[in-house]
C-alpha positions in Angstrom: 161.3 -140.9 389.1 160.7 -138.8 385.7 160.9 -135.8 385.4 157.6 -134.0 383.5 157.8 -130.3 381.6 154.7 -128.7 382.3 153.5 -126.9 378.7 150.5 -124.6 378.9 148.7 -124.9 375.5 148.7 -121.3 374.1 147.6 -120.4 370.9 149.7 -120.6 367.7 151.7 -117.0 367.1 151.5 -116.2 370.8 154.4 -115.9 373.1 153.4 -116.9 376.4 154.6 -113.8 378.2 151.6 -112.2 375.8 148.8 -114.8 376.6 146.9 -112.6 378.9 146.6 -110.0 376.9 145.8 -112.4 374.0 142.8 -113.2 375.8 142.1 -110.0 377.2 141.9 -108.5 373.9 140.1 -110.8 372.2 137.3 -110.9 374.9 137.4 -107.2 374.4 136.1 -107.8 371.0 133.3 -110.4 371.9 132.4 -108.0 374.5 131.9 -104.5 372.6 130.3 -106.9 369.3 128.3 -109.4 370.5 127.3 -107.7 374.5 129.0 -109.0 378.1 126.3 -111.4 379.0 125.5 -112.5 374.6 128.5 -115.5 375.2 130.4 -117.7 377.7 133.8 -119.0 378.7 133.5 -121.6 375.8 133.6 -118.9 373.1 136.0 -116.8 374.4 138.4 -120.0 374.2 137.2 -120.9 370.8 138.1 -117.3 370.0 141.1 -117.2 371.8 142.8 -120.7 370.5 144.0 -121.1 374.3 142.9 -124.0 376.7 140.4 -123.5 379.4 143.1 -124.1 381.5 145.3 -121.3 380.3 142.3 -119.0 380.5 141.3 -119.7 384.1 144.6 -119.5 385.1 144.5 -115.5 384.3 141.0 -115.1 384.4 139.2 -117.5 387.2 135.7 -116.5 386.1 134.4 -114.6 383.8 133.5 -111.3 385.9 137.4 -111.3 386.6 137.6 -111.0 382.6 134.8 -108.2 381.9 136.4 -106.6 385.5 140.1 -106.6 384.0 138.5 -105.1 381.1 136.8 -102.6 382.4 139.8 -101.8 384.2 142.0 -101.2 381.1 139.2 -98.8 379.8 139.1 -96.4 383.0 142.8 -96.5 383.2 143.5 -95.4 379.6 140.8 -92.9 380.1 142.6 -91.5 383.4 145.7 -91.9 381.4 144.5 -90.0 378.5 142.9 -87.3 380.7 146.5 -86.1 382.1 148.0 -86.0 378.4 144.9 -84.3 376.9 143.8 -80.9 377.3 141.0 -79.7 379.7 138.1 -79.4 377.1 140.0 -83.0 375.4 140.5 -84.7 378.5 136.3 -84.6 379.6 135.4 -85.7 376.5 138.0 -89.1 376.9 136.3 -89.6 380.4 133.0 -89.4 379.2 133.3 -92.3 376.4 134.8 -94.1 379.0 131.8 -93.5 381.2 129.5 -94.3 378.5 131.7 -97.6 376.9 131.0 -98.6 380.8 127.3 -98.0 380.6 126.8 -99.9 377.5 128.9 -103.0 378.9 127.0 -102.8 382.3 123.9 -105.5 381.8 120.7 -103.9 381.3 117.9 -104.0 383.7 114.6 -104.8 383.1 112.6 -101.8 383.1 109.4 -103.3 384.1 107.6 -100.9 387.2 
């Protein structure tokens, strides 16, 4: 009986402990340049360097991705909010509220 190492492919200059926020930020990027619903899985791998493995292993499905993004972005804003001033703090939520709004897929406006 052998015994096998399991390697998870990771992309070149990444530690692993760092892989999901590899791919976290870098489908951050897709997302605020090209729009949530303007790509797929397969690009965010290409982009990433990572196997579709490794991906789906953090990130199951692709709403888990834009939902642990959207995540980060309320957080930091909640975060900021405390460190900020009153007037400073609103104005941190409110980008946050509107990053959300453009990320959110549009409906059709059709009566």
């Amino acid at each position: 009986m052998s015994s096998r190492v399991m390697t998870i492919p990771i992309a070149p200059g990444v530690k692993p402990q760092d892989l999901r926020g590899h791919i976290l930020k870098t489908a951050s990027n897709l997302f605020y340049k090209q729009g949530v619903r303007a790509f797929g899985i397969d690009l965010v791998v290409r982009a990433t360097g990572v196997a579709k493995t490794s991906l789906y292993r953090y990130f199951p499905t692709k709403d888990d991705l834009v939902a642990a993004e959207l995540a980060l972005l309320v957080n930091g804003a909640f975060v900021s909010s405390e460190l900020l001033a009153p007037e400073e703090a609103t104005a941190a939520l409110l980008a946050a509220a509107r990053a959300l709004c453009k990320a959110a897929p549009r409906r059709s406006q059709a009566s």
